[in-house]
N, C-alpha and C positions, 0 to 999 in steps of 0.2 A: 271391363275396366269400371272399377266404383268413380261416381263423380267425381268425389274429391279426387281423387287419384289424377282423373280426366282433369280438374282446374288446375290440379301443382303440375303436370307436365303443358299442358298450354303457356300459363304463365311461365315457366322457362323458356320452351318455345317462342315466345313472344319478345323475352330478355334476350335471345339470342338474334333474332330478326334485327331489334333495334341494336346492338353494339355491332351488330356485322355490316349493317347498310345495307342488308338483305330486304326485296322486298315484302310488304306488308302482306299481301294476301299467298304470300307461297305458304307451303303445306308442307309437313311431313310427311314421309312415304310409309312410317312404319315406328313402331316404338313397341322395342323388346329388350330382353335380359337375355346372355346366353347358354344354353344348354338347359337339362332339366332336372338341374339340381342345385339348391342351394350355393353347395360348397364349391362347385365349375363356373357356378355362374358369377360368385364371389373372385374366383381364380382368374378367372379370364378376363374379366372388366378390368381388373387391376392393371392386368399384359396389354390391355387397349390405354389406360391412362400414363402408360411408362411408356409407354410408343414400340415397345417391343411386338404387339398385333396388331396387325395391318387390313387382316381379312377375315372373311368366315365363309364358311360352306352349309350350306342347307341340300336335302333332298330338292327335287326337280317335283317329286312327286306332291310336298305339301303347300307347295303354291298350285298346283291342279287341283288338289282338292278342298282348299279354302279359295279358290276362283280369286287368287290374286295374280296381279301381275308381277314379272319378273324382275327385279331389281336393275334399274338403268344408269350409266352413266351420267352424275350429275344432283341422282335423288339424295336426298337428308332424312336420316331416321337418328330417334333418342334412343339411345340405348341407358338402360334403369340397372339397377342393381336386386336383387333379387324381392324385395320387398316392393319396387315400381319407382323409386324415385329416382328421378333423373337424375344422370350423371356427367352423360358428354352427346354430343352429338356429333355423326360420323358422315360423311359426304361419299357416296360410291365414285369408286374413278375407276376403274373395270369388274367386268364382268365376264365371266367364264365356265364353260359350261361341258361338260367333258363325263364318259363313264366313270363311273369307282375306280377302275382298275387303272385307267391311263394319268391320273394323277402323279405328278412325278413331286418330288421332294423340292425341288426348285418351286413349285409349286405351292407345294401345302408349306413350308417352311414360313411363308407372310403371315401364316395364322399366329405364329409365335410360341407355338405349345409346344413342340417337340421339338429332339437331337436329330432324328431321322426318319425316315418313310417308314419305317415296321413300327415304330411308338404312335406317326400319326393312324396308322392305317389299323392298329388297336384299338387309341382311341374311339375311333372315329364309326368303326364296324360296332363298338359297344353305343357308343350316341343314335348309328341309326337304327339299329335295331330297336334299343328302346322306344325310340322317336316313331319307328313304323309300328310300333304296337299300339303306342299314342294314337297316331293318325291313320293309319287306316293302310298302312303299306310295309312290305315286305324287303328287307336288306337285299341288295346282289351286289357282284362284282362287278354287272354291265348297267346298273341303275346310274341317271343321270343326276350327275350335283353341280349344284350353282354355285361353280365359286365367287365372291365378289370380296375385290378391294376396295380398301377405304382409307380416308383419313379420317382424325380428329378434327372438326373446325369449331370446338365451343367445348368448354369444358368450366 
């Protein structure tokens, strides 16, 4: 992350601390864009500011291999728009953690992208697969994804 980028998302951060009565030295967990492409990433933030997406799924395996921790009920990350500038900030309220395969539609349906389980489970086989190419891992049916829900609490 360039500096500047690092000040304009602090300063948000900061504007969102003081209109929530949040305290002063909490932290963000995390500040991302979704997917790895422009034009999804553009799609989808939108379905997070309409309140139509709720959730997101990440690999199991790219917080092993960037030694992050797993996302917890309670944590606040920004999410940016594809260029980095803050947009909203989202509050985890669960966490869920399950094979590829046993995801059921009740399920992925909080992400907000799809009609049904075969459109998410398209998507989603194209995202990780590119994403394991990115990072260092390999798509399966029994590979484990993080799902986590969220709200909006700052926008």
């Amino acid at each position: 992350m360039q500096q500047q980028q690092k000040e304009i998302i602090d300063a948000y951060w900061r504007g969102f601390l003081q209109q929530t009565g949040r305290p002063a030295d909490l932290r963000y967990c995390d500040c991302y864009h979704f997917d790895n492409s422009e034009k999804w990433a553009s799609k989808l933030l939108q379905l997070v500011l309409a309140g139509q997406k709720r959730a997101t799924s990440s690999s199991a395996h790219f917080f092993t291999a960037h030694q992050l921790p797993l996302p917890e009920v309670g944590d606040c990350s920004v999410i940016t728009d594809w260029a980095g500038t803050p947009r909203c900030i989202v509050e985890t309220t669960a966490v869920t953690i399950l094979p590829f395969r046993d995801i059921t539609f009740d399920i992925c349906r909080r992400e907000g992208e799809d009609d049904d389980l075969e459109s998410w489970r398209q998507g989603h086989i194209r995202f990780f697969t590119e994403d394991g190419r990115a990072e260092g891992y390999t798509f399966s049916w029994d590979m484990p994804v993080v799902f986590e829900d969220f709200k909006v609490v700052y926008q």
